[in-house]
N, C-alpha and C positions, 0 to 999 in steps of 0.2 A: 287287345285291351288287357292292361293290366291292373291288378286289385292286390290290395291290403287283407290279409282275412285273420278273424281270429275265432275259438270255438273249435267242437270237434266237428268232425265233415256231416257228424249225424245227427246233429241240432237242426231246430227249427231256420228257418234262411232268412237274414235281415239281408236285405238290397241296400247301402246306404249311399245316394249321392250330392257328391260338394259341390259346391259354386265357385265365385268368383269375390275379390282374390284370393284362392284357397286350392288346397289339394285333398286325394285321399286321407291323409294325415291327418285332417282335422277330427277326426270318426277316433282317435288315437285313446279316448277317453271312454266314449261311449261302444267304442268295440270292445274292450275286457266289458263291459261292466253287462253288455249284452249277451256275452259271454258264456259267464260267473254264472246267467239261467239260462242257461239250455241251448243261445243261438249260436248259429252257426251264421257269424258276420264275414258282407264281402263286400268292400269300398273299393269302388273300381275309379282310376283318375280315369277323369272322363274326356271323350274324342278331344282330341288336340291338346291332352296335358300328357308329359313325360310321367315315364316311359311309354304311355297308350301310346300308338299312332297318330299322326297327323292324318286326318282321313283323306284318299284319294278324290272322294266325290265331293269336298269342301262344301259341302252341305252343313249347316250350324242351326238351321228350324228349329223347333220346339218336337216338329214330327222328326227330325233324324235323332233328338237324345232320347227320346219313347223309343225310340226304334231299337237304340242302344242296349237302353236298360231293360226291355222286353227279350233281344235278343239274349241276352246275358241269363237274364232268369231261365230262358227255356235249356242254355247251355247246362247251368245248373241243377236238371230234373225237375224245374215246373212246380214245385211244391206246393199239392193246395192249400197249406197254413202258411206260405211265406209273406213277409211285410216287405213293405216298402218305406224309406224316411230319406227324405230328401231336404236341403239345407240352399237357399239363393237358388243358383239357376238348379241345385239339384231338387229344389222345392217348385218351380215351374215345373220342371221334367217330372216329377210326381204329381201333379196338380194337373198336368196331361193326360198321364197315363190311366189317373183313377176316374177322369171326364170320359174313357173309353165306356161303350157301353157294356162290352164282354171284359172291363177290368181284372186283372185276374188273382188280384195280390186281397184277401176278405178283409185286409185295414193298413190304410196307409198313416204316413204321420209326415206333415207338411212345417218346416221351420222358416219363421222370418218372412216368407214372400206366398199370400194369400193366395187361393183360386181368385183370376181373374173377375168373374163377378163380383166377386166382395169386394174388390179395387173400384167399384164405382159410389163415391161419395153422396149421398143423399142431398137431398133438394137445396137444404138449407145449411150445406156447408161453406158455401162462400168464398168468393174471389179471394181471399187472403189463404186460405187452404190451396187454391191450385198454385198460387205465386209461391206459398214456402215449398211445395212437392217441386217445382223446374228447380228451386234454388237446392233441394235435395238431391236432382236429378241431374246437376251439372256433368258428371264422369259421363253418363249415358250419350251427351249430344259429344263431349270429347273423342271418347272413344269409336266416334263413326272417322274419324281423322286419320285418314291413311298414311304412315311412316312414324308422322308425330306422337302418335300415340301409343303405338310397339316403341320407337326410343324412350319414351316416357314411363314406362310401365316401372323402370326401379324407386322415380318418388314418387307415382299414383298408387300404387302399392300401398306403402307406408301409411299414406296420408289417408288413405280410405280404413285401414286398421283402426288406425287414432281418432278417425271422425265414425267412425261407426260403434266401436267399444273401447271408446276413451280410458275406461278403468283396468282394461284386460292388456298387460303386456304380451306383446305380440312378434317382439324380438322372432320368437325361434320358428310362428307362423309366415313371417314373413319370408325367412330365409327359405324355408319347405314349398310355398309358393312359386319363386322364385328359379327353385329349383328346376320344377314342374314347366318351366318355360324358357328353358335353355336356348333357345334359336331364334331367329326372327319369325319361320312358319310357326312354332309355337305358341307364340305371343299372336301372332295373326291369329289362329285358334282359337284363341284366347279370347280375342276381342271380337272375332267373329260372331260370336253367339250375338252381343250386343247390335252389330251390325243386319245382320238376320232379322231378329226383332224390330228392327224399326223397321226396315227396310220391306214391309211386308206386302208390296205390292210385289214381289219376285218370288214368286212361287217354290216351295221345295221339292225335290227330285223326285219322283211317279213313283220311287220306293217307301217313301216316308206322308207322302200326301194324304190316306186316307188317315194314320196317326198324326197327323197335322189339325184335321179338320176340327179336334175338340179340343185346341190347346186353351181357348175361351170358357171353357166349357162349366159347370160343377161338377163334384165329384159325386161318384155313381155310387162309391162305397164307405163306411167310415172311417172320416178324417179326423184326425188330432191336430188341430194346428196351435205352433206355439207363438208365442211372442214376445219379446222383450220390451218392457215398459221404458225402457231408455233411448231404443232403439229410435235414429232417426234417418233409413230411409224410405221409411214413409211416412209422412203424418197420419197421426189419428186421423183424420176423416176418410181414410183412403183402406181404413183398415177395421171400421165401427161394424160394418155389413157382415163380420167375416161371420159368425153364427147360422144368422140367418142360411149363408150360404152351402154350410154344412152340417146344418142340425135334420133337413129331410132324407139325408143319407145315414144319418144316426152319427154322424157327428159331433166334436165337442171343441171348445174353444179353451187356452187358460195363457195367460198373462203372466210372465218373470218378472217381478215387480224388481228394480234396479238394473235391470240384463241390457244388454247392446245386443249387434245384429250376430255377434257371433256367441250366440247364447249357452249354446249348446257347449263350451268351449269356457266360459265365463262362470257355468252354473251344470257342469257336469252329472252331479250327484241328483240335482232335482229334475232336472232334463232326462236323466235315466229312469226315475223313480216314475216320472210322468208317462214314460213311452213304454214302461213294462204295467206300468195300471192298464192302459188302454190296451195291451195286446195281451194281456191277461194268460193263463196258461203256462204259467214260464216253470222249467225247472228246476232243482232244486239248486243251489251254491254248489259251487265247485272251484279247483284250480284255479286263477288267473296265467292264461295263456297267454304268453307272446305274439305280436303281429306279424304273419308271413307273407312275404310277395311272392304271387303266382301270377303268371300270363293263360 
């Protein structure tokens, strides 16, 4: 596994991981600026993105990226003050790992893609809310399409940029994506996760099973989760519950009023301001360091 790091090695530890279509590089903003107090940031491209590994045991569950980014943490020294913030599938894969009941990270910060509970719409949201979520959710059933969908990946790309944060030029995101998916196993990786997901009657490997078990789960410790008020792949109804579902773990909820899915990326400076309120403790300003890649 390879990771992006910025900060000195003696800072607090941010965990940050990307989704889909995206790489370590998206964190490009939010690592100096988590930096700048105290942390010590490490954005690893996660299984099956260049340079990381294609994994041999092609496992893509929810429990093999916990397995991941737990691994990863403990490679790191375990830090009892370390966070976690996760973005798409890296906000699933956080939204797992803090459903754990010995979670080990005292606050996580989940972007764009809700703990599953709160994905379930109340009583009285209506057939017109599940029909615009499939017509949101179109890529999800594409990308089960074996070949056609690894050839396709250089316009679904683009296209899901432009339909996710319409206002946010994505030129140099796309290319860094892209990048991250050099090969055909790549792009298989890639879309793997998706496939995994649906696919869930096929169980993940006896390594990742018990981290598997709480991918539905709440989360056990406090979340921040954000959101973008533009953002549309979810509809509002699919995303109203999210409070409720994180406020018994001391949790909090707040809204990017004009933001897309790639928020973080779109609203850099309030995105940082947000996730150093809630992880509170942060160091004084310093240098802005450069991003290094480490394996």
């Amino acid at each position: 596994m390879t990771a992006l790091t910025w900060g000195d090695a003696g800072g607090r530890l941010a965990l940050c991981l990307h989704g889909f279509p995206d790489s370590a590089w998206t964190w490009r903003h939010l690592g100096p600026a988590l930096a700048d107090r105290g942390f010590r940031v490490v954005a690893p491209f996660t299984r099956g993105y260049a340079p990381t590994a294609v994994p041999d045991d092609g496992d893509y569950h929810l429990g093999a990226l916990a397995y991941d980014a737990l691994a990863l943490y403990r490679e790191l020294g375990a830090p009892a003050d370390a966070v976690l913030i996760g973005h798409d599938w890296g906000a699933l894969t956080t939204n797992t790992v803090a459903a754990q009941p010995d979670c080990p990270f005292p606050r996580v910060a989940s972007l764009a893609v809700p703990p599953v509970p709160a994905m379930r719409p109340r009583r009285d949201a209506g057939v017109g809310a599940y029909l615009r979520q499939l017509r949101y959710s179109w890529y999800i059933l594409f990308n089960q399409l074996p070949g056609i969908s690894e050839r396709s990946l250089g316009r679904l790309i683009p296209r899901l940029w432009h339909d996710w944060s319409p206002r946010y030029d994505a030129e140099a995101d796309i290319a860094l994506t892209l990048a991250a998916l050099p090969t055909a196993a790549h792009r298989t990786a890639a879309l793997s996760y998706y496939r995994a997901f649906v696919r869930v009657a096929r169980k993940p490997s006896a390594r990742y099973i018990d981290l598997h078990r709480h991918w539905d789960g709440a989360p056990h410790v406090p979340m921040l989760y954000l959101h973008g008020s533009a953002d549309t792949t979810l509809h509002p109804a699919f995303t109203a519950g999210v409070a409720e579902v994180v406020a018994p773990a001391g949790g909090s909820v707040r809204t990017l009023p004009g933001a897309g899915h790639f928020l973080h990326l779109e609203q850099p400076a309030g995105v940082a301001e947000l996730l150093l309120g809630f992880f509170a403790g942060d160091a004084p300003h310093g240098d802005r360091p450069g991003p290094r890649l480490g394996t």
